[in-house]
VOPAGU-2260 file (C-alpha; in pm, 1 decimal, decimal comma):
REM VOPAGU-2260
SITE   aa  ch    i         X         Y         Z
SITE  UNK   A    0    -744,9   -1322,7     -39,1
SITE  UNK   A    1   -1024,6   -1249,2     206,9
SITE  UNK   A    2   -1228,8    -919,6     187,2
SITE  UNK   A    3   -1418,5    -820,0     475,2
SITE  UNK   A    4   -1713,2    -541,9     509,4
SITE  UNK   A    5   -1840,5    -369,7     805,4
SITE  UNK   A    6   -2114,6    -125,7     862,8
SITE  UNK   A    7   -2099,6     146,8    1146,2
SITE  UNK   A    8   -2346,5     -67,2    1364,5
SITE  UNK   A    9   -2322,5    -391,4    1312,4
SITE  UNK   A   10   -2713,9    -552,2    1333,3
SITE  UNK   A   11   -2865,0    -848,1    1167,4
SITE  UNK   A   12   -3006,2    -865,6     808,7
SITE  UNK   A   13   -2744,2    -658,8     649,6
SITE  UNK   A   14   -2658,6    -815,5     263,3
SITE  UNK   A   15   -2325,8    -736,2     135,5
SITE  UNK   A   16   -2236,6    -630,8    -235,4
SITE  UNK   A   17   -1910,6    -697,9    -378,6
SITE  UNK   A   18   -1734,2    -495,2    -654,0
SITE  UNK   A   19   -1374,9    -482,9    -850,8
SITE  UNK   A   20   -1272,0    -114,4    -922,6
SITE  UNK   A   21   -1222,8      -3,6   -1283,4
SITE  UNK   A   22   -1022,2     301,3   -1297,6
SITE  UNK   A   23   -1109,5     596,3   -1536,5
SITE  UNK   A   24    -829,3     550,5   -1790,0
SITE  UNK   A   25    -864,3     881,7   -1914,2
SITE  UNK   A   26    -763,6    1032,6   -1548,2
SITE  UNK   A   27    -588,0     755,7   -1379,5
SITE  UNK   A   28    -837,3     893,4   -1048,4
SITE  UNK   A   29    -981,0     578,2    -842,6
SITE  UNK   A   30   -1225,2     842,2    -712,2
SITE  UNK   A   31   -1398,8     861,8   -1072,6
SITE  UNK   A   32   -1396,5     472,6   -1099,9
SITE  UNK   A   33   -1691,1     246,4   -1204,3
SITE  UNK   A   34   -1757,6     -88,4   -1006,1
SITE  UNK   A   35   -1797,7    -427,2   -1158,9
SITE  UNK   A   36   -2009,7    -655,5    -985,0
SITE  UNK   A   37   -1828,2    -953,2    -887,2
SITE  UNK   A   38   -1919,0   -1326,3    -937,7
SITE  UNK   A   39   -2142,6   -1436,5    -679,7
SITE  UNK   A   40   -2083,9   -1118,1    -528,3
SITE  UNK   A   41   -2490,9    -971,3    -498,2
SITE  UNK   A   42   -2664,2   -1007,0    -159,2
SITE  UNK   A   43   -2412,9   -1230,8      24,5
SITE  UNK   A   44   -2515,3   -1288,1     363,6
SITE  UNK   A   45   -2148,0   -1341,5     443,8
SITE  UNK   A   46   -1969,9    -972,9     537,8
SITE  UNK   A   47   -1682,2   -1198,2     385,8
SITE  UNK   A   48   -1548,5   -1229,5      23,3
SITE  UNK   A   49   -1276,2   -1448,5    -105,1
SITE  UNK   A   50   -1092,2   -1349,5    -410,7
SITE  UNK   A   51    -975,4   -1709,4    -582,5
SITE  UNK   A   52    -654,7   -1673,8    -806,4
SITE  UNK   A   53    -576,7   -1330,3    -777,0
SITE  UNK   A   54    -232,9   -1248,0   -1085,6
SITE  UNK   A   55    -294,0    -882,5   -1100,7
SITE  UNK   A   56    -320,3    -596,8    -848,7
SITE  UNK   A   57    -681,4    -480,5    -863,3
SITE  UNK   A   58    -888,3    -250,8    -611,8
SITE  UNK   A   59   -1244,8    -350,1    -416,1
SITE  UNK   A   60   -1546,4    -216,0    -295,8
SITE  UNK   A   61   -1829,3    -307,4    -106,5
SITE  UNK   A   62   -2118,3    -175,0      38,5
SITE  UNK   A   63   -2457,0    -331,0     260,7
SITE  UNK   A   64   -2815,7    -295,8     211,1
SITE  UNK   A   65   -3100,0    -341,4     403,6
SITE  UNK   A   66   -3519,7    -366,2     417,3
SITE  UNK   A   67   -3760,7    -379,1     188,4
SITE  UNK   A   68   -3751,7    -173,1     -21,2
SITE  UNK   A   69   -3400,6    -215,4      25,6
SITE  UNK   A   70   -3201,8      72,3     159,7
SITE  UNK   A   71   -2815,4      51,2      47,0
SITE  UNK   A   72   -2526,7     215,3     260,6
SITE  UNK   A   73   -2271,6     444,0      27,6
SITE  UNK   A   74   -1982,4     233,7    -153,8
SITE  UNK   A   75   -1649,8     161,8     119,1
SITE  UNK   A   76   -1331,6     317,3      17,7
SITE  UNK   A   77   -1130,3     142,5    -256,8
SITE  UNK   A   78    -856,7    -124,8     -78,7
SITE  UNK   A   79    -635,0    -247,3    -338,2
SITE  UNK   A   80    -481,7    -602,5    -326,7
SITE  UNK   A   81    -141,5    -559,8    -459,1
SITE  UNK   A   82       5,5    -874,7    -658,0
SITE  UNK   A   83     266,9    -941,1    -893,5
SITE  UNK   A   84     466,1   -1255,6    -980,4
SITE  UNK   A   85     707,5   -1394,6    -720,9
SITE  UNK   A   86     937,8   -1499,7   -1026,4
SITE  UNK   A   87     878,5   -1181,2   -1226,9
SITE  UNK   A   88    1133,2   -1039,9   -1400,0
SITE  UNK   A   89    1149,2    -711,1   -1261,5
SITE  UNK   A   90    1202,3    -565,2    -946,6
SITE  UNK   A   91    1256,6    -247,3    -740,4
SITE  UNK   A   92    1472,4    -162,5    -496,5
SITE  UNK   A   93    1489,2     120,5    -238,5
SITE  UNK   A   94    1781,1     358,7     -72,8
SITE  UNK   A   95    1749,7     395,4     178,0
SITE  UNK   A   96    1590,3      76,1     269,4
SITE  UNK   A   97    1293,3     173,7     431,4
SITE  UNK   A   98     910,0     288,8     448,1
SITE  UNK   A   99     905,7     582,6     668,3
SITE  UNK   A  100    1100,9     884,5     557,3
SITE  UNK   A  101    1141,6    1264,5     700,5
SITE  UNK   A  102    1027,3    1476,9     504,2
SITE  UNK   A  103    1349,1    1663,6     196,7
SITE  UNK   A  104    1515,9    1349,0     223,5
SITE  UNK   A  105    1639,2    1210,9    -135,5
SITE  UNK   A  106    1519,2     905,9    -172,0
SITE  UNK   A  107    1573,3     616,9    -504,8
SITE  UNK   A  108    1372,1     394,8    -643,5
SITE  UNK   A  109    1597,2     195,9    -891,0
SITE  UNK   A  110    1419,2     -46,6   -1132,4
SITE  UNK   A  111    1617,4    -383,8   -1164,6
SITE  UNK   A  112    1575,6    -632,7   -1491,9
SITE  UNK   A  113    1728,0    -706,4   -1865,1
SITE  UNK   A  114    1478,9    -439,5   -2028,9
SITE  UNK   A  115    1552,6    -139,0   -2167,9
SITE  UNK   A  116    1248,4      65,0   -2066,7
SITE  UNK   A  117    1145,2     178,3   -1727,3
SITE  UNK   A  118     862,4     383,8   -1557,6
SITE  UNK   A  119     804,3     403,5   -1181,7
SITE  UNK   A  120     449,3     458,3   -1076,4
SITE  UNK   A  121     283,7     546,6    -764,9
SITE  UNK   A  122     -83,1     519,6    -630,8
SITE  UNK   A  123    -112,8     779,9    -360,5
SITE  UNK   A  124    -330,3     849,9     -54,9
SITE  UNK   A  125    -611,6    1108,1    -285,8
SITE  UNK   A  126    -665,1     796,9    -546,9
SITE  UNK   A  127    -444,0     939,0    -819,6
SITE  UNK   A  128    -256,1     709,0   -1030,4
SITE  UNK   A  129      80,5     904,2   -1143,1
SITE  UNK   A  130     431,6     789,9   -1301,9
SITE  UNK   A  131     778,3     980,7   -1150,9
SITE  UNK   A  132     853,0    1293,3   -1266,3
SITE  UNK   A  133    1230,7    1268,8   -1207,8
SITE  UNK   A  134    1343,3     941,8   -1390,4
SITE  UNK   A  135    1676,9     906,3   -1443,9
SITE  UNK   A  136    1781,7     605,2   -1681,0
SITE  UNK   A  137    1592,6     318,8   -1496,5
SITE  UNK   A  138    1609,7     546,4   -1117,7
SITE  UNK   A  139    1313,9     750,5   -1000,2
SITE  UNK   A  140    1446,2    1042,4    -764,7
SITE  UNK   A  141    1244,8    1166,9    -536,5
SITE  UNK   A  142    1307,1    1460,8    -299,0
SITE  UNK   A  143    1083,1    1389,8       7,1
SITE  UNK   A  144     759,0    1592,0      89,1
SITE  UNK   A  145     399,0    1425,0     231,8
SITE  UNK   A  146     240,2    1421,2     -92,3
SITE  UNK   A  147     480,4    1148,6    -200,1
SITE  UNK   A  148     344,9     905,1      29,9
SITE  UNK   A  149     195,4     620,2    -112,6
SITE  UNK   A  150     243,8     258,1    -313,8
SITE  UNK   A  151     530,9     294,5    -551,6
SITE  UNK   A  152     616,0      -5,9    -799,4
SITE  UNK   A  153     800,6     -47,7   -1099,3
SITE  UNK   A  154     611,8    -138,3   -1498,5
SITE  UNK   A  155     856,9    -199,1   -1818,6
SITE  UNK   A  156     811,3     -76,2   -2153,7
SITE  UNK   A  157     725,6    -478,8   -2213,4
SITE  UNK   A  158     445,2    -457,5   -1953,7
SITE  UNK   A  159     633,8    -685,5   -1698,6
SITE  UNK   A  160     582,9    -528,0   -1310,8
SITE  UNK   A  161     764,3    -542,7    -985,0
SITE  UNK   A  162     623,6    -604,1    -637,3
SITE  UNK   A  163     449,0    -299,2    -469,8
SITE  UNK   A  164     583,8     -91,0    -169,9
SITE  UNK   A  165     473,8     166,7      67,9
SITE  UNK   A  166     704,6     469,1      64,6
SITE  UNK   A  167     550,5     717,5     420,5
SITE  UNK   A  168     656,5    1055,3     460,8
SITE  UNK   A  169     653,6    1176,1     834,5
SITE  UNK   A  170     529,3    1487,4     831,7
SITE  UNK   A  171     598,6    1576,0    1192,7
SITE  UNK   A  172    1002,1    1705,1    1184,7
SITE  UNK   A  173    1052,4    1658,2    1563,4
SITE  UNK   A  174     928,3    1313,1    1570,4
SITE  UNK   A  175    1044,2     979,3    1565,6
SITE  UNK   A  176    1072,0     722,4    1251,0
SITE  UNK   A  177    1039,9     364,8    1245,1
SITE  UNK   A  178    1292,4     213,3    1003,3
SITE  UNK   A  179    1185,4    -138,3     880,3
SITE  UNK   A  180    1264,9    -288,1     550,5
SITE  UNK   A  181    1053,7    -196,3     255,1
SITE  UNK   A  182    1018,7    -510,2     129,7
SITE  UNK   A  183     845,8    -801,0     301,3
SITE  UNK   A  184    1020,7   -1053,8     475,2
SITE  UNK   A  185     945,9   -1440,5     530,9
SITE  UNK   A  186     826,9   -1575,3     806,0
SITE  UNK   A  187    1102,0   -1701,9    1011,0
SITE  UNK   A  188    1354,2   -1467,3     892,7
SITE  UNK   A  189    1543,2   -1199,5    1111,1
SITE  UNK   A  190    1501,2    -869,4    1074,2
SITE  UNK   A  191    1602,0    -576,9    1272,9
SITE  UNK   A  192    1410,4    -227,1    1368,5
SITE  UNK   A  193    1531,0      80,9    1458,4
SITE  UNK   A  194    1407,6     424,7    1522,8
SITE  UNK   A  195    1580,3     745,5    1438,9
SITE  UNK   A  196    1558,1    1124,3    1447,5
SITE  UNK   A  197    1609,9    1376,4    1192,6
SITE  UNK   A  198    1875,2    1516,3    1361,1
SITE  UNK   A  199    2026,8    1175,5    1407,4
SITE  UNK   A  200    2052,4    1190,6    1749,5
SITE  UNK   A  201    2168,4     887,9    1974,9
SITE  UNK   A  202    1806,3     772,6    2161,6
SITE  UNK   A  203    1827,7     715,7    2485,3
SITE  UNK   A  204    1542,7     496,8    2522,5
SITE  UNK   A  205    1301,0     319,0    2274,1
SITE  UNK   A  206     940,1     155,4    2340,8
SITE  UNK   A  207     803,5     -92,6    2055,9
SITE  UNK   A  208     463,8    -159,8    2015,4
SITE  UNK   A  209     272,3    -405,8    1792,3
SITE  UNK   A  210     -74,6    -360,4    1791,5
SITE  UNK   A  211     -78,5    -121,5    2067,0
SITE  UNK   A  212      75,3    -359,2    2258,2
SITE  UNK   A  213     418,2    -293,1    2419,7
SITE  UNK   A  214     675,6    -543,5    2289,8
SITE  UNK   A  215     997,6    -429,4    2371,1
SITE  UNK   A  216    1171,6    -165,6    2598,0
SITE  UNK   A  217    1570,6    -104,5    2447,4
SITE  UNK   A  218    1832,1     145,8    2556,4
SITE  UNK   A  219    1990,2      66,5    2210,0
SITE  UNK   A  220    1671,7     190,2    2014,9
SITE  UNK   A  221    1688,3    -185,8    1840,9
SITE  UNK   A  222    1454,6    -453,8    1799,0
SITE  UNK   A  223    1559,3    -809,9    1637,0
Protein backbone atom coordinates (compact mmCIF):
# COMPACT_ATOMS: atom_id res chain seq x y z
CA UNK A 1 0.00 0.00 0.00
CA UNK A 2 1.31 3.38 -1.12
CA UNK A 3 0.72 6.58 1.00
CA UNK A 4 1.14 9.77 -0.58
CA UNK A 5 1.49 13.47 1.07
CA UNK A 6 0.96 16.76 -0.42
CA UNK A 7 1.35 20.24 0.83
CA UNK A 8 -0.89 23.22 -0.45
CA UNK A 9 2.09 24.49 -2.68
CA UNK A 10 4.08 22.08 -3.72
CA UNK A 11 8.04 23.61 -3.66
CA UNK A 12 11.30 21.90 -3.17
CA UNK A 13 12.91 20.91 0.19
CA UNK A 14 9.80 19.79 1.84
CA UNK A 15 10.66 16.41 4.28
CA UNK A 16 7.80 14.22 4.92
CA UNK A 17 6.91 12.51 8.37
CA UNK A 18 5.08 9.38 8.52
CA UNK A 19 2.78 8.20 11.37
CA UNK A 20 0.25 5.09 12.25
CA UNK A 21 -2.83 6.38 14.25
CA UNK A 22 -3.48 4.99 17.74
CA UNK A 23 -6.95 5.57 18.72
CA UNK A 24 -7.92 6.76 22.30
CA UNK A 25 -9.41 3.51 23.61
CA UNK A 26 -11.15 5.16 26.23
CA UNK A 27 -13.34 7.26 23.49
CA UNK A 28 -13.06 5.29 20.39
CA UNK A 29 -12.50 9.30 18.74
CA UNK A 30 -9.62 9.25 15.92
CA UNK A 31 -9.67 13.02 16.55
CA UNK A 32 -8.06 12.45 20.17
CA UNK A 33 -5.51 9.90 18.68
CA UNK A 34 -1.70 9.81 19.30
CA UNK A 35 0.74 9.13 16.27
CA UNK A 36 3.43 6.54 16.18
CA UNK A 37 6.29 7.29 14.19
CA UNK A 38 6.75 4.81 11.59
CA UNK A 39 9.92 2.82 10.59
CA UNK A 40 12.00 4.78 8.42
CA UNK A 41 9.30 7.13 8.38
CA UNK A 42 11.35 10.69 9.75
CA UNK A 43 12.46 13.20 7.09
CA UNK A 44 11.81 11.16 3.90
CA UNK A 45 12.54 13.10 0.97
CA UNK A 46 10.03 10.90 -0.85
CA UNK A 47 6.18 12.53 -0.46
CA UNK A 48 5.68 8.63 -0.84
CA UNK A 49 5.33 5.84 1.82
CA UNK A 50 4.88 2.18 1.30
CA UNK A 51 3.23 0.16 3.93
CA UNK A 52 4.91 -3.62 3.54
CA UNK A 53 2.56 -6.48 4.85
CA UNK A 54 -0.30 -4.69 5.93
CA UNK A 55 -3.03 -7.82 8.12
CA UNK A 56 -4.94 -5.26 10.02
CA UNK A 57 -6.91 -2.10 9.17
CA UNK A 58 -4.95 0.77 10.69
CA UNK A 59 -5.20 4.69 10.03
CA UNK A 60 -2.13 7.24 8.77
CA UNK A 61 -0.89 10.51 9.06
CA UNK A 62 1.59 12.62 7.70
CA UNK A 63 2.71 15.93 7.74
CA UNK A 64 5.99 18.14 5.95
CA UNK A 65 8.51 20.33 7.41
CA UNK A 66 10.70 22.74 6.23
CA UNK A 67 13.99 25.24 7.02
CA UNK A 68 16.16 25.53 9.53
CA UNK A 69 15.01 25.72 12.22
CA UNK A 70 12.60 23.52 10.78
CA UNK A 71 9.07 24.73 10.41
CA UNK A 72 6.45 21.66 10.36
CA UNK A 73 2.96 21.94 8.54
CA UNK A 74 -0.16 20.64 10.94
CA UNK A 75 -0.73 16.67 10.88
CA UNK A 76 -3.09 15.51 7.40
CA UNK A 77 -6.36 14.01 8.19
CA UNK A 78 -6.39 10.35 9.29
CA UNK A 79 -6.92 7.88 5.91
CA UNK A 80 -7.46 4.49 7.07
CA UNK A 81 -6.31 1.41 5.03
CA UNK A 82 -8.97 -1.07 5.54
CA UNK A 83 -7.77 -4.89 5.50
CA UNK A 84 -9.01 -8.07 6.61
CA UNK A 85 -8.35 -11.66 5.49
CA UNK A 86 -9.57 -12.74 2.05
CA UNK A 87 -10.23 -16.30 3.66
CA UNK A 88 -11.62 -14.95 6.94
CA UNK A 89 -14.23 -16.50 8.44
CA UNK A 90 -16.66 -13.89 8.66
CA UNK A 91 -18.40 -11.78 6.46
CA UNK A 92 -21.13 -9.14 5.96
CA UNK A 93 -23.60 -8.76 3.70
CA UNK A 94 -25.88 -5.85 2.68
CA UNK A 95 -29.82 -5.38 1.60
CA UNK A 96 -30.14 -3.73 -0.33
CA UNK A 97 -26.98 -4.27 -2.14
CA UNK A 98 -25.59 -1.04 -2.39
CA UNK A 99 -23.49 2.11 -1.09
CA UNK A 100 -25.64 5.03 -1.69
CA UNK A 101 -28.93 5.14 0.13
CA UNK A 102 -31.89 7.94 0.48
CA UNK A 103 -32.17 8.99 3.39
CA UNK A 104 -35.42 6.65 6.09
CA UNK A 105 -34.65 3.82 4.06
CA UNK A 106 -34.23 0.45 6.25
CA UNK A 107 -31.30 -0.87 5.51
CA UNK A 108 -29.42 -4.62 6.98
CA UNK A 109 -26.29 -5.42 7.68
CA UNK A 110 -26.38 -9.25 8.39
CA UNK A 111 -23.17 -10.83 9.83
CA UNK A 112 -22.42 -14.29 8.14
CA UNK A 113 -20.08 -17.16 9.97
CA UNK A 114 -20.28 -20.38 12.49
CA UNK A 115 -19.95 -18.00 15.69
CA UNK A 116 -22.29 -17.28 18.04
CA UNK A 117 -21.47 -13.66 18.81
CA UNK A 118 -21.85 -10.66 16.63
CA UNK A 119 -21.28 -6.82 16.76
CA UNK A 120 -21.43 -4.50 13.74
CA UNK A 121 -19.26 -1.46 13.94
CA UNK A 122 -18.98 1.63 12.04
CA UNK A 123 -16.22 4.38 11.65
CA UNK A 124 -18.03 7.49 10.54
CA UNK A 125 -17.23 10.76 8.74
CA UNK A 126 -16.52 12.96 12.56
CA UNK A 127 -13.78 10.09 13.57
CA UNK A 128 -16.02 8.27 16.01
CA UNK A 129 -15.67 4.66 16.36
CA UNK A 130 -19.32 3.24 17.38
CA UNK A 131 -21.01 -0.41 17.39
CA UNK A 132 -25.04 -0.63 16.09
CA UNK A 133 -27.49 0.27 18.29
CA UNK A 134 -30.23 -1.92 16.76
CA UNK A 135 -28.72 -5.53 16.62
CA UNK A 136 -30.92 -8.06 16.11
CA UNK A 137 -29.45 -11.73 16.57
CA UNK A 138 -26.40 -11.42 14.17
CA UNK A 139 -28.48 -8.27 11.87
CA UNK A 140 -27.73 -4.61 12.47
CA UNK A 141 -30.92 -2.48 11.41
CA UNK A 142 -30.50 0.65 10.48
CA UNK A 143 -33.17 3.24 9.58
CA UNK A 144 -31.41 5.68 7.16
CA UNK A 145 -30.40 9.33 8.14
CA UNK A 146 -26.79 11.21 7.04
CA UNK A 147 -25.18 10.58 10.20
CA UNK A 148 -25.07 6.89 9.35
CA UNK A 149 -22.75 7.35 6.61
CA UNK A 150 -19.60 5.82 6.95
CA UNK A 151 -17.36 2.31 6.96
CA UNK A 152 -19.45 -0.40 8.48
CA UNK A 153 -17.83 -3.99 9.09
CA UNK A 154 -18.57 -6.86 11.04
CA UNK A 155 -16.07 -8.20 14.55
CA UNK A 156 -17.12 -11.66 16.45
CA UNK A 157 -17.17 -12.26 20.00
CA UNK A 158 -13.83 -14.50 18.94
CA UNK A 159 -12.19 -11.37 17.47
CA UNK A 160 -12.43 -12.69 13.80
CA UNK A 161 -13.55 -9.51 11.27
CA UNK A 162 -15.22 -9.13 7.96
CA UNK A 163 -14.19 -6.94 5.02
CA UNK A 164 -15.08 -3.16 5.35
CA UNK A 165 -17.81 -1.24 3.35
CA UNK A 166 -18.96 2.19 2.71
CA UNK A 167 -22.65 2.62 3.51
CA UNK A 168 -23.55 6.84 1.91
CA UNK A 169 -26.60 8.47 2.80
CA UNK A 170 -27.82 11.06 0.12
CA UNK A 171 -28.91 13.73 1.82
CA UNK A 172 -30.46 15.61 -1.07
CA UNK A 173 -34.31 13.88 -1.41
CA UNK A 174 -34.85 15.14 -5.01
CA UNK A 175 -31.68 13.81 -6.30
CA UNK A 176 -30.37 11.01 -8.01
CA UNK A 177 -28.51 7.72 -6.50
CA UNK A 178 -25.94 5.68 -7.96
CA UNK A 179 -26.54 2.01 -7.15
CA UNK A 180 -23.30 -0.10 -7.38
CA UNK A 181 -22.51 -3.13 -5.39
CA UNK A 182 -21.17 -2.71 -1.92
CA UNK A 183 -18.71 -5.04 -2.14
CA UNK A 184 -15.73 -4.93 -4.49
CA UNK A 185 -15.61 -6.72 -7.53
CA UNK A 186 -12.60 -8.37 -9.55
CA UNK A 187 -11.17 -7.12 -12.23
CA UNK A 188 -12.65 -8.59 -15.23
CA UNK A 189 -15.92 -9.28 -13.78
CA UNK A 190 -19.35 -7.73 -14.94
CA UNK A 191 -21.14 -5.61 -13.06
CA UNK A 192 -24.05 -3.46 -13.72
CA UNK A 193 -25.01 0.35 -12.54
CA UNK A 194 -28.03 1.94 -12.24
CA UNK A 195 -29.42 5.14 -10.98
CA UNK A 196 -32.70 5.64 -9.26
CA UNK A 197 -35.01 8.16 -7.60
CA UNK A 198 -36.73 8.15 -4.41
CA UNK A 199 -39.83 8.20 -5.89
CA UNK A 200 -38.81 5.39 -8.17
CA UNK A 201 -39.52 6.99 -11.11
CA UNK A 202 -38.69 5.52 -14.68
CA UNK A 203 -35.46 7.95 -15.92
CA UNK A 204 -35.65 9.05 -19.02
CA UNK A 205 -32.13 9.64 -19.62
CA UNK A 206 -28.86 8.82 -17.68
CA UNK A 207 -25.17 10.36 -18.10
CA UNK A 208 -22.19 8.28 -16.41
CA UNK A 209 -19.15 9.77 -15.53
CA UNK A 210 -15.84 8.34 -14.23
CA UNK A 211 -13.54 10.75 -13.18
CA UNK A 212 -15.41 13.60 -14.49
CA UNK A 213 -15.25 12.12 -17.56
CA UNK A 214 -18.44 11.20 -19.50
CA UNK A 215 -18.58 7.44 -20.11
CA UNK A 216 -21.83 6.55 -21.09
CA UNK A 217 -25.13 8.22 -22.30
CA UNK A 218 -28.34 5.39 -21.70
CA UNK A 219 -32.06 5.86 -22.17
CA UNK A 220 -32.30 2.70 -19.91
CA UNK A 221 -30.48 4.47 -16.91
CA UNK A 222 -27.94 1.20 -17.11
CA UNK A 223 -24.39 0.78 -17.36
CA UNK A 224 -22.66 -2.85 -17.79
Amino acid sequence: VTLNCEVEHPSAGWSFYWYKVVPDLKTFNYKSSSYELLPDGSGTAQESYIIHGQTHTAGYVCRAGRGDPEYHTDHSQPKFVWSADVHSAASLTVSPDRVQHFTSDSVSLTCEGNFTEWRVRKFSEDGRLSDCRRMTGSTCNINTSKSDTGVYWCESGSGEFSSAVNITVQNDGNGPILVSPVHPVTEGASVNLSCSLRTQKILSNVFFYHNDKLIQNDPRGELK
